[in-house]
C-alpha positions in Angstrom: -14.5 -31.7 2.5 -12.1 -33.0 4.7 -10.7 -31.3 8.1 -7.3 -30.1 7.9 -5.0 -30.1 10.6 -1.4 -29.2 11.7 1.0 -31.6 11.7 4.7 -31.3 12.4 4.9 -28.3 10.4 2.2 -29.6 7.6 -1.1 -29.1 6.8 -2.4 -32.2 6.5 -6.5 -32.6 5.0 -7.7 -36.1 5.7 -4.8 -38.5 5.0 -2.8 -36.1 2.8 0.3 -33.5 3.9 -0.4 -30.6 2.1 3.0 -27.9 1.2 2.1 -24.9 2.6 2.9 -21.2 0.5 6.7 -21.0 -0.7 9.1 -19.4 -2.6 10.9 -21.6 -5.7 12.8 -20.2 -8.2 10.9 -17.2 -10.4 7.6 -16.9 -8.3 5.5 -18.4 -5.5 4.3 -21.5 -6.0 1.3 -22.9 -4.0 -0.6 -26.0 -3.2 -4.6 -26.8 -3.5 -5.5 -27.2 -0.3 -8.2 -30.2 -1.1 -5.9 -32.3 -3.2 -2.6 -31.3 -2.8 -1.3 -30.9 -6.2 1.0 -28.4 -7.1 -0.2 -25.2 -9.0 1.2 -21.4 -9.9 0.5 -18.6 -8.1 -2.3 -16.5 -9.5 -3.9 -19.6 -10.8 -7.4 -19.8 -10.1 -8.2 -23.5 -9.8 -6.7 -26.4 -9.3 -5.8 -28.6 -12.2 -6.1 -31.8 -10.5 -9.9 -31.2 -9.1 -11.3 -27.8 -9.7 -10.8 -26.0 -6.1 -10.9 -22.6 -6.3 -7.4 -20.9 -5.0 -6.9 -17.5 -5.7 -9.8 -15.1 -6.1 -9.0 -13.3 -3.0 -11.5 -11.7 -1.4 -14.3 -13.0 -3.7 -16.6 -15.3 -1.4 -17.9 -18.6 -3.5 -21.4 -17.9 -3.7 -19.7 -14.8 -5.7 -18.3 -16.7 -8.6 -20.3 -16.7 -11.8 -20.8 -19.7 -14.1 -21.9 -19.9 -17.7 -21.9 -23.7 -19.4 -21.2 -23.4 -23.0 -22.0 -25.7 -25.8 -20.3 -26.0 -28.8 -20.3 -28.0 -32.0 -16.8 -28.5 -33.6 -16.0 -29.6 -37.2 -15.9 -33.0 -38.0 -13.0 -34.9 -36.3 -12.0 -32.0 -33.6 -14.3 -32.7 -30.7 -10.9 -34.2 -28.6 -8.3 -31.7 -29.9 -10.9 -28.6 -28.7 -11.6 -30.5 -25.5 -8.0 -30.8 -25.3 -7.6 -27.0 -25.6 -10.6 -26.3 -23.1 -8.7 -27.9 -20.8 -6.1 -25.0 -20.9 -8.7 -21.8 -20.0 -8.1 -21.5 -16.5 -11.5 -20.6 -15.9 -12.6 -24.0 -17.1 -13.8 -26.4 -14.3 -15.0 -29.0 -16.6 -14.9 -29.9 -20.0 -16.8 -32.8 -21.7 -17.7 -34.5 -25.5 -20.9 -35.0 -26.3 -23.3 -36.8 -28.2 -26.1 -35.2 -29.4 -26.7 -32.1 -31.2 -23.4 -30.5 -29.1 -20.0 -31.6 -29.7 -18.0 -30.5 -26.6 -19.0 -28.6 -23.4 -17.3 -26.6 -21.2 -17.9 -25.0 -17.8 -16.4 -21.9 -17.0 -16.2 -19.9 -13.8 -15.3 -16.7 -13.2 -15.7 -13.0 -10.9 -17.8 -11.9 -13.6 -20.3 -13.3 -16.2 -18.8 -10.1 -18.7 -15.2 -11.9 -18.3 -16.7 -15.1 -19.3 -18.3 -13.6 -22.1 -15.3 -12.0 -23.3 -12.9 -15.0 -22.5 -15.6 -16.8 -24.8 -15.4 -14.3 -27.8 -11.5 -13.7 -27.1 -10.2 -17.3 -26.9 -12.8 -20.3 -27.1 -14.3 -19.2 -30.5 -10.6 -18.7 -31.5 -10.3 -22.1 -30.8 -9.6 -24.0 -34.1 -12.1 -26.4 -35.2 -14.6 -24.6 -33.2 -18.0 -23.7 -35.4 -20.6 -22.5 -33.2 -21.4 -21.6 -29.5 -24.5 -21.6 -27.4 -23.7 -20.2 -23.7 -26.0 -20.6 -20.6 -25.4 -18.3 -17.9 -26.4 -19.9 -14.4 -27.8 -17.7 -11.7 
């Protein structure tokens, strides 16, 4: 991690100037303060390289993680990765070879609103077939 400073006005991590907090347009709009890259307010990662933004209050060694496998009909392994990509609880998402398809890691504030995001969206998901999930401790 790199050590941010105040610059002019800017934060600046490392090399980069960083936006701080600001109003534009219909809501607040915010920047990861590790990459930079522009993101909504109440997202909860960034986009660009995973950083956790808002879970306010919730200390990292809080957030829960579960890594789910999943095998995908034939042919769909880069449209589902595609649409893993849009959870916002989903820091990583890979294809497979191997008996799995497609992986996912999601994180959340609670391993019962992973579970549910996994029964409520991800197994909505067409071309999905079958799930195995892994919660880490």
């Amino acid at each position: 991690m790199s050590l941010a400073t105040i610059t002019k006005g800017k934060l600046v991590i490392g090399s980069k100037k960083v936006k701080p907090k600001q109003t534009e347009g219909k809501g607040t709009v915010i920047y990861c303060p590790q990459c930079g890259k522009r993101a909504e307010a109440g997202d909860k990662f960034c986009s660009s390289c995973g950083t956790l933004l808002s879970l306010k209050g919730v200390k990292s060694e809080d957030i829960r993680t579960i890594y789910v496998l999943i095998n995908t009909e034939q042919g769909k392994e880069e449209y589902v990765k595609k649409q893993l990509k849009r959870l916002d609880e989903a820091r990583r998402t890979d294809t497979l070879t191997g008996p799995y398809d497609n992986m996912v890691i999601l994180e959340g504030e609670s391993v019962d609103e992973l579970m549910e995001l996994v029964t409520n969206k991800l197994r909505k998901i067409p071309g999905v077939k079958q799930t195995k999930i892994l919660v880490a401790r």
